[in-house]
C-alpha positions in Angstrom: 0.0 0.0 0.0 1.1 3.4 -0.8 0.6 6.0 2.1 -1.6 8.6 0.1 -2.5 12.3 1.5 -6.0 13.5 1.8 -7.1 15.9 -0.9 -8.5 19.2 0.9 -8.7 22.8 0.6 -11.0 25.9 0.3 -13.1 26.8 -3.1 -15.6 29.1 -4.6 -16.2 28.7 -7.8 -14.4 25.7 -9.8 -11.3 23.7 -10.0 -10.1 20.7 -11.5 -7.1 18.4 -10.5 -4.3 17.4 -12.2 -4.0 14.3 -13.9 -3.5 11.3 -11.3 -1.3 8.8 -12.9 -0.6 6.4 -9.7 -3.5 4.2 -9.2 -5.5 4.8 -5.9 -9.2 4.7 -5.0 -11.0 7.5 -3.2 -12.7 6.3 -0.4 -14.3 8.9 0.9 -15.2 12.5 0.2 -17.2 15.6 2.2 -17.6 19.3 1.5 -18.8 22.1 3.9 -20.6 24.9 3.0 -19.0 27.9 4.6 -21.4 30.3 4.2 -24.7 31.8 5.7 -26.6 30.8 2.2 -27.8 27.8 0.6 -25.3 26.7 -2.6 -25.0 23.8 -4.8 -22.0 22.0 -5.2 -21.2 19.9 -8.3 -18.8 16.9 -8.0 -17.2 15.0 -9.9 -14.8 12.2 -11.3 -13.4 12.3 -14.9 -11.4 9.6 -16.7 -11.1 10.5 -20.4 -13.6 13.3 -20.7 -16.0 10.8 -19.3 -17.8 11.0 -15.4 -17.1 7.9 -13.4 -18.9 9.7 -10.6 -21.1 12.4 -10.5 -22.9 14.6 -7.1 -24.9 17.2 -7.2 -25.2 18.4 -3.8 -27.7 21.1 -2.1 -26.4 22.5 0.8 -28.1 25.0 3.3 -26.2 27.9 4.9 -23.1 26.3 7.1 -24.2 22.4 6.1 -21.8 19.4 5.9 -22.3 16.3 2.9 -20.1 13.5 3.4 -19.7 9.9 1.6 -18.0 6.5 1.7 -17.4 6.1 -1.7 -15.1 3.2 -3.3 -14.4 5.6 -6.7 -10.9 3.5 -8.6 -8.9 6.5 -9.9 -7.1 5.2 -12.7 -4.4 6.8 -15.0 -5.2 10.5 -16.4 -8.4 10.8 -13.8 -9.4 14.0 -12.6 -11.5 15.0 -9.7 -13.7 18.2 -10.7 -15.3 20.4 -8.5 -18.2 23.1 -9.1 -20.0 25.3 -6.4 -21.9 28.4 -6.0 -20.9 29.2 -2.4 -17.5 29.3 -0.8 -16.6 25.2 0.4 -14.1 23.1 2.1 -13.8 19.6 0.3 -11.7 16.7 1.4 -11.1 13.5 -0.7 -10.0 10.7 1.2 -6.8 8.7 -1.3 -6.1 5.2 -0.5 -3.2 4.1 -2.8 -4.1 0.2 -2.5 -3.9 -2.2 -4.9 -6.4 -1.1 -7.6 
C-alpha cells in the first residue's frame, strides 16, 4: 500500500485536479458549505472526458455532505469540483492495490 494524502482545501467557484497517474481509490469524500446561504455543489470524477462519478449536492447555509465512496482513480483521472458558495472539500486517497 502506498501512504496517500488526503485531498482538501477551500473553493468558490471551480477547480479541476491534475492528472492522477498512480493508481488509488477514493474512499471517501465531504464538503462544507461555509457560508450563511444555501449553494449547490457539483462533484465529480473524470477519466477520459468521461464521469465515473457524479454529485450534485444542495447545501443549506453552514451544512456538511459527506460519503463513503469506493471511486478507482485510474491513469489521467481527474477530480472536478463546481460550487456556488465558498466550500471546504476533502477527498479521502487510499493508494491500494487497484
Amino acid at each position: 500500500r502506498i501512504n496517500m494524502p488526503s485531498i482538501t482545501g477551500t473553493i468558490s467557484g471551480s477547480i479541476q485536479s491534475i492528472p492522477y497517474n498512480i493508481p488509488s481509490r477514493c474512499t471517501w469524500l465531504a464538503v462544507f458549505n461555509k457560508t450563511g446561504g444555501a449553494g449547490v455543489v457539483n462533484l465529480g470524477v473524470v477519466v477520459s472526458g468521461r464521469d465515473i462519478y457524479f454529485k450534485s449536492i444542495a447545501l443549506a447555509a453552514n451544512a456538511s455532505f459527506d460519503e463513503k465512496v469506493d471511486i478507482s482513480l485510474f491513469a489521467g483521472t481527474k477530480i472536478l469540483i463546481v460550487t456556488s458558495v465558498e466550500i471546504d472539500y476533502v477527498f479521502a486517497i487510499d493508494g491500494g492495490d487497484n
